[in-house]
N, C-alpha and C positions, 0 to 999 in steps of 0.2 A: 621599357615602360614602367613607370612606379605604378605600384599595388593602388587601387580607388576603390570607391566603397562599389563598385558594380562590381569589382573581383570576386566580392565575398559570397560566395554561396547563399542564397535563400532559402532557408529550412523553415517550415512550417511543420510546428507542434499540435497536433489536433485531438481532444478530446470531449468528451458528451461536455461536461459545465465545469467548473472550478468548485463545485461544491467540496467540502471538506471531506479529504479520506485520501488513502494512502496514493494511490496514482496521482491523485491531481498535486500532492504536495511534491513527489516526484518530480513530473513534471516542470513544475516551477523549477525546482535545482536543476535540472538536467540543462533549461534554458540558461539558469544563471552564472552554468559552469562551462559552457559551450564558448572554442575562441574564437572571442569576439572579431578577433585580426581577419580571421580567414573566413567565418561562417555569422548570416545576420542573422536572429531569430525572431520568428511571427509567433503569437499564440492565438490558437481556432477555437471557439466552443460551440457544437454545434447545438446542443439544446439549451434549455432555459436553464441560467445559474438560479441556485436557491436562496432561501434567505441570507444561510447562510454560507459564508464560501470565502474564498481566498482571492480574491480578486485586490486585494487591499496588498498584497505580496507578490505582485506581480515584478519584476526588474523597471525600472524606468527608463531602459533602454530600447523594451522590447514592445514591437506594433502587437496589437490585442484588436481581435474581431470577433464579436458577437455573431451567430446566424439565426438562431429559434427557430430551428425546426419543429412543425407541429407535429408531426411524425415521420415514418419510414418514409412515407408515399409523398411527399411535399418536393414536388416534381419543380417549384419556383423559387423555394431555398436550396435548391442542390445546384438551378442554370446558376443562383446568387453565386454561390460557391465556388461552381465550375469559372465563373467568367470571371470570379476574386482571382482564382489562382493563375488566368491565363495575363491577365493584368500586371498583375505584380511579378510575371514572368518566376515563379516559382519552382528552385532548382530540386528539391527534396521536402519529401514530408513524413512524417511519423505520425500514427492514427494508434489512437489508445481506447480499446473499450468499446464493443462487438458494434452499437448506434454508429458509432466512428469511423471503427474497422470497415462498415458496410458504406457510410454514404461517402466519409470522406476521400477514401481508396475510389469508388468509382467516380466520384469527380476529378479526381487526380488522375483517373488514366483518359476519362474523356479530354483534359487540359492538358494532357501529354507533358505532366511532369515526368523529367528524366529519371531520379530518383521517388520509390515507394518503400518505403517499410512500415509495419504494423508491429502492436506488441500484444503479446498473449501472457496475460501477467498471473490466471489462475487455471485451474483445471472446473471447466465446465461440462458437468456431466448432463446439465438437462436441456441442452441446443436442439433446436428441433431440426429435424428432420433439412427442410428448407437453408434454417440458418446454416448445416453444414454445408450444406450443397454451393449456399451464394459466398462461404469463406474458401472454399475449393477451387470456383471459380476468378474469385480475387487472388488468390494465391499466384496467378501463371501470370500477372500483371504484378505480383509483388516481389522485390528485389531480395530481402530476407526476410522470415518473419522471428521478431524477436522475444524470448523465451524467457522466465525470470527463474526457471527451475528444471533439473535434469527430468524429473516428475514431471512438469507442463510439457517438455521436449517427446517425451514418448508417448503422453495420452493425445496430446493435440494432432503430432501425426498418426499414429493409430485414427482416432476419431474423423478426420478428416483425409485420411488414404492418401498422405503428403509423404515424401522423400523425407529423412532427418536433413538431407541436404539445403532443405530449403529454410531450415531454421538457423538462428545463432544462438547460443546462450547468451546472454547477457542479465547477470542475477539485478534484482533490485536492489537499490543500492539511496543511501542518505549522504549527508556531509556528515563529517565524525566532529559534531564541537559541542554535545554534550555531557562532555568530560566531568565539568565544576556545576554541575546544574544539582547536586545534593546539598551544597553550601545553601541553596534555599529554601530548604526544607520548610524552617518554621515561619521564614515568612511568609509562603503559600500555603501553609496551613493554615496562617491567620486568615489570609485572604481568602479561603471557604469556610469559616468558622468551625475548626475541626481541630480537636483536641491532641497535643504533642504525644500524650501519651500510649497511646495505639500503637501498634502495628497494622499497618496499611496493604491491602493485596488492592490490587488496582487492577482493571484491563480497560483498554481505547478500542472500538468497535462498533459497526452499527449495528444496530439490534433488530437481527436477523439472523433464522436459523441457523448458518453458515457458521458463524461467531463461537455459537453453545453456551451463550451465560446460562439455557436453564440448567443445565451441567454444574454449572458454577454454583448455580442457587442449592441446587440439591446435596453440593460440595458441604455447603456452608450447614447445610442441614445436618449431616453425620456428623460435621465438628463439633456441633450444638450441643447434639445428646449424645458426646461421650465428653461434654465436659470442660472443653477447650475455650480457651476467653483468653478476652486479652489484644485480640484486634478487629479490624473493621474491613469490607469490602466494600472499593467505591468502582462503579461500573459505569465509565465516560462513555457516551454517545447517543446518536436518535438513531427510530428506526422503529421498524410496522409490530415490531414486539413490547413496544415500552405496556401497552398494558396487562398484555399476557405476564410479564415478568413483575410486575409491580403485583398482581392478584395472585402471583406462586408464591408471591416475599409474605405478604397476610398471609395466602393460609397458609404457611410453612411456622408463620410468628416468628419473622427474621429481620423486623421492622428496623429495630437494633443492630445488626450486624451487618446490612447490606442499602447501601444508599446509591439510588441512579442520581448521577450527575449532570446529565445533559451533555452540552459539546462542551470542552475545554482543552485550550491550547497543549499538547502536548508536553511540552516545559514545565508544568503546569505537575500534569501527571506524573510524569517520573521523577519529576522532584520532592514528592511525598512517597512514591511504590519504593513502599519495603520489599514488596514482591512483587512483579508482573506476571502476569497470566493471560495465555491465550488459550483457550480452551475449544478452539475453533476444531468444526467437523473437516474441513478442506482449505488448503491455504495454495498462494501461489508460493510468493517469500513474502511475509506481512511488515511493511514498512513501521510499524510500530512493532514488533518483535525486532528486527534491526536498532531503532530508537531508545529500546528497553535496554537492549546490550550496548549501545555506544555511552548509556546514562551509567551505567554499571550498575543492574537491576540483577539481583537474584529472579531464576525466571523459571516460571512452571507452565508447562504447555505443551498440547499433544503430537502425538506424533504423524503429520501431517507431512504433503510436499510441500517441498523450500523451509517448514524447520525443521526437517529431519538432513536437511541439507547445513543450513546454519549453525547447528545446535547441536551436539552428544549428550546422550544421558549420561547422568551421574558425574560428567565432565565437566560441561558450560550448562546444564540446565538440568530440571528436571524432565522428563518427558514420560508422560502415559497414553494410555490409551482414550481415541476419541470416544465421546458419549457414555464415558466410566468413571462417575459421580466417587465410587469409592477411591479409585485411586490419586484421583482429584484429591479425595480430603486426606487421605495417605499422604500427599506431597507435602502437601501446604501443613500440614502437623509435624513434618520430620522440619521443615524450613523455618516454622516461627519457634522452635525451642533449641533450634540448633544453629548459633552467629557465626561460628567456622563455617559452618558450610555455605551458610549464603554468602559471606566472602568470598570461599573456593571460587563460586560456580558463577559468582558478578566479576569476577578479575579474569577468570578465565573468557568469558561470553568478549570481553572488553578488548580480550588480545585476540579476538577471533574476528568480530566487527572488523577491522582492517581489510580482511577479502572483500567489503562490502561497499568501498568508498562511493560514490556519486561519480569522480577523477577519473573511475576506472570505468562503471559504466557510459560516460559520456565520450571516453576515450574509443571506444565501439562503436556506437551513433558516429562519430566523425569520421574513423575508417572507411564507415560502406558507402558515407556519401562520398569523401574523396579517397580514394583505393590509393595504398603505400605512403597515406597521411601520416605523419609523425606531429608534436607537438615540440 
């Protein structure tokens, strides 16, 4: 019997919306690098997408389903859901991001998809009570749950009283093709109107505690007044802090040196970061620290789960302590007066990126759905 398209496995991708940020861009590669020969791909969002979002980058191969959930309890977009997947006879699904993890897993096990997996892409310390309870409960219905960091793999089972057994590793992972993206330096700096002469510290992030640009700000602060000029910090992304952090930029009087950017395409950003920084309090593996090192970004950023995994100090990066404004501006002082070193530490991050391919993580995803898959 020749191979038909009913051979192929139906995997369904499910996440809250396509809003802009690292999972959802994830995801989109994950679906784009999935083979096609043997596995079809769906993608699910079950909440409302935002303004703005990715929906515009979606494969044109791949079926795309809306559901709008108005919330947890929307008992008529979950039967929508359930009776999507028993339709379209749905062999496996991957649920990304806790809204997800919770409603899209228990439709798939009332639809009696054969294959479940879930991903746990950060350390969540402030789950309530309940939420561990109903991800516990999903667990015994779920085939593996997939992990983006040795760090996720121990707090998640600790916190939810899981086997390590039932997890995979599988780090986060990009497509590596932004090798040549500094050749356009000055023309994306034209295209923000932002002067060549700078030195650039960038970070992409939404702006939320998690993140720590007030870290950042108060970085910029100590650089100030001991004296240091000579470059700028552009800080990409939205989020519930844009005016907490705009009214610490005034009264800091750092109007000058620190400009919020709003969303901008990644490409974008690394193609001006002199430096990247992640100044985050807790990380899974943050898809734009991967993105920083595939761009060859000199890169300062704390020492968190998943970059303490990606990244050595002093080696491929700088690394300090989270919520420590001085060592912050300790880094970024020894980085903007010293051009060997930000070479060292952006060629090395570049040859390290390689564990990180998208290839590798998609090559996992396909495993669990067909066991002694090879490509």
């Amino acid at each position: 019997m020749k191979q038909g398209a009913r051979e192929r496995k139906k995997v369904v991708f499910a996440i809250n919306n396509l809003g802009m940020g690292g999972a959802e861009n994830m995801l989109i590669e994950q679906v784009r690098y999935m083979n096609k020969a043997r596995f079809e791909s769906y993608i699910v969002t079950l909440l409302p997408n935002s303004k703005t979002h990715l929906l515009e980058r979606l494969p044109q191969d791949t079926k795309f389903m809306e559901f709008n959930f108005s919330g947890l309890f929307d008992f008529v977009s979950l039967y929508k859901l359930y009776s999507y997947l028993r339709r379209e006879k749905i062999d496996a699904i991957i649920t990304s991001l806790f809204d997800t993890n919770l409603l899209g897993r228990t439709a798939a096990i009332l639809a009696r998809v054969p294959v479940i997996l879930s991903n746990e892409v950060n350390i969540y310390e402030h789950k309530k009570k309940w939420q561990i309870a109903a991800d516990r409960i999903l667990a015994r219905f779920t085939k593996k749950i997939l992990v983006s960091s040795n760090e996720v793999l121990d707090f998640t089972s600790k916190q939810e009283n899981l086997p390590k057994s039932k997890f995979v590793l599988n780090f986060n992972a990009i497509p590596l093709k932004l090798g040549g993206i500094k050749r356009e330096r000055e023309r994306i700096l034209g295209k923000y109107n932002l002067p060549q002469e700078q030195i650039y510290i960038t970070t992409a992030g939404s702006l939320t505690p998690q993140k720590g640009q007030k870290y950042l700000v108060d970085a910029v602060y100590e650089l100030k007044n001991k004296g240091v000029r000579g470059f700028k910090v552009l800080i990409f992304g939205k989020g519930v802090l844009k005016e907490e952090l705009l009214a610490q930029i005034k009264k800091l009087n750092l109007i000058e040196e620190i400009q919020l950017m709003g969303i901008a395409p990644i490409e974008d950003i690394l193609a001006i970061s002199d430096i990247f920084t992640l100044p985050s309090l807790w990380e899974g593996l943050s898809i734009a620290l991967l993105e920083a090192m595939d761009a060859g970004c000199p890169i300062v950023a704390t020492k968190v789960s998943g970059t303490n995994e990606a990244l050595e100090n002093e080696i491929s990066a700088l690394l300090v302590t989270p919520r420590n404004s001085l060592e912050l501006a300790e880094a970024y002082n020894r980085l903007l007066y010293d051009d060997g070193l930000r070479e060292r530490l952006a060629n090395k991050a570049k040859e390290v990126v390689e564990r990180f391919s998208i290839e590798k993580n998609v090559r996992v995803i396909e495993n669990l759905i067909l066991p002694n898959y090879a490509r």
